[in-house]
N, C-alpha and C positions, 0 to 999 in steps of 0.2 A: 717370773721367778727363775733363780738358775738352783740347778738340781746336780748333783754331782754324785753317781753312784746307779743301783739301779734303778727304777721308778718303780711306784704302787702302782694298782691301776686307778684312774680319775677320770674325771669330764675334762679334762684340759688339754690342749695341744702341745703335743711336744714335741722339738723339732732337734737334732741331738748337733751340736756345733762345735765339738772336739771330744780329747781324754786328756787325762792325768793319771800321773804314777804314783804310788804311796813310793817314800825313798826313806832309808834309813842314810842322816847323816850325823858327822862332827866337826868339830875343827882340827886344824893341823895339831894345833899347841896341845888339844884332850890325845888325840892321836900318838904324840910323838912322847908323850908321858903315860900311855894306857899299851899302844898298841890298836891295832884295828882287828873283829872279828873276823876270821877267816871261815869262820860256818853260824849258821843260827844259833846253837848251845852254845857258844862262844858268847853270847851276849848275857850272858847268866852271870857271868864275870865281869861284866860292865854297868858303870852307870848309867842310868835311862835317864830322861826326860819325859813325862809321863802329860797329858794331855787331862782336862774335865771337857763335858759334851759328847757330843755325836760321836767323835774316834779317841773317845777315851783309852787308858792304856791298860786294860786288861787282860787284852788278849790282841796282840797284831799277827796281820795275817803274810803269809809267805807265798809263793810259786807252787813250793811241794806239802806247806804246814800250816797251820796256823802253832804260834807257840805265844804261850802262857809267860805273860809281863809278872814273873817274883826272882826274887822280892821286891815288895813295892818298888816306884819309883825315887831317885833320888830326889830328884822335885815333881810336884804337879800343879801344873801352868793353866791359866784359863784361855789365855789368848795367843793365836798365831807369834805376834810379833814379841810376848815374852819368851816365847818356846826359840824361837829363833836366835836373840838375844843372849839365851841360858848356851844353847849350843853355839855361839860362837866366842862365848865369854870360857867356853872350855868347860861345861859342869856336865857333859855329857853326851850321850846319841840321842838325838832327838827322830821322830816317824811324822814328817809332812809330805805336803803334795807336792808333787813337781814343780806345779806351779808359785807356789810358794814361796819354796826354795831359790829359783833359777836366777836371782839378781847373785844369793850368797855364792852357790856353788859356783857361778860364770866368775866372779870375784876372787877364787880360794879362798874363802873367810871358811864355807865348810866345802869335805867331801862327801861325798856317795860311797855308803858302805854296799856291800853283801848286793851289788846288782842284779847276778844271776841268778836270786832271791825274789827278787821281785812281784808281785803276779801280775796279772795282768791286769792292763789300762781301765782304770772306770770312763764311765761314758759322761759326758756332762751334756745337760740339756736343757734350753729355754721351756716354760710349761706360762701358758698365756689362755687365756676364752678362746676357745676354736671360733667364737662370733668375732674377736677380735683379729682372726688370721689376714683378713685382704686389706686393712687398713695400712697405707703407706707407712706410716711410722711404725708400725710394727714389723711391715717386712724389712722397711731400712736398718732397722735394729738388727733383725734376725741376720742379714747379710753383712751389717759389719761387724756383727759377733763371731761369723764364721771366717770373715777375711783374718780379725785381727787372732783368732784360734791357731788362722795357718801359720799369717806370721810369727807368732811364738810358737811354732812346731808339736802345737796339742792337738794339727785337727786330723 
C-alpha cells in the first residue's frame, strides 16, 4: 500500500520513499479575472474548489494556520482529475498535492498560490508484511519507487 501523510502504528513495514506538498493553485485566466491571494484571509474572497474524502475542504492547513474553508465551496469534486479540470477551466483555487499538480503547473495551465504558506512536506511511504520484506520483488519495488520519487524531486 502507498500511504501518504502520517502513519498509525500497524504490523506492517514501512519504508518511506519520498514527500509531497499540499499546494494551493489556479489558472492564469481565474487569476487574471480574480487576482491572486497575497495572504490566507485573502482566500475568504475567492472561490474554492472544495474536495469529498480524506482531504475534504473543511478546514486546509497552512505553515503558520490552519484556516477554516467558509463559505462553502464553490464546487465539491469527488475526484483528483475533476478538481484539476475545475481549476484549469478557471472556476477556481483548487488545494492538491504536488504530485498531482506538477504536469499542470510545469505546463502553466495552473499556478502556485500563497507558497510561503505552505507546511511542511508529508512523508509518503510503501507499508507491506515485514514477512514479505526480503522477497526480490518486493525490494525491486521498493527501490524503483524510491529511484522514480528522486526523479520527480519528491524524495
Amino acid at each position: 500500500a502507498v500511504r501518504i501523510g502520517a502513519l498509525a502504528d500497524s504490523g506492517l513495514k514501512a519504508v518511506r520513499v519520498g514527500r509531497v506538498r499540499q499546494m494551493l493553485v489556479a489558472s492564469p485566466a481565474y487569476l487574471a479575472r480574480r487576482g491572486a491571494p497575497a495572504t490566507i484571509a485573502d482566500l475568504a474572497g475567492h472561490e474554492l474548489i472544495g474536495a469529498t474524502g480524506p482531504r475534504a475542504a473543511g478546514e486546509w492547513q497552512f505553515a503558520t494556520q490552519r484556516w477554516r474553508v467558509e463559505p462553502r465551496p464553490r464546487l465539491t469534486l469527488n475526484t483528483v482529475d475533476s478538481m484539476l479540470a475545475a481549476a484549469e477551466a478557471g472556476y477556481g483555487i483548487a488545494n492538491l498535492l504536488s504530485y498531482q499538480l506538477a504536469e499542470a503547473v510545469d505546463a502553466g495551465r495552473l499556478v502556485s498560490l500563497l507558497a510561503d504558506e505552505q507546511p511542511p512536506p508529508l512523508p509518503v511511504h510503501l507499508l507491506f508484511e515485514p514477512s514479505r520484506a526480503g522477497l526480490p520483488s518486493v525490494r525491486q519495488f521498493v527501490d524503483a519507487m524510491k529511484a522514480r520519487m528522486r526523479m520527480a524531486g519528491l524524495a
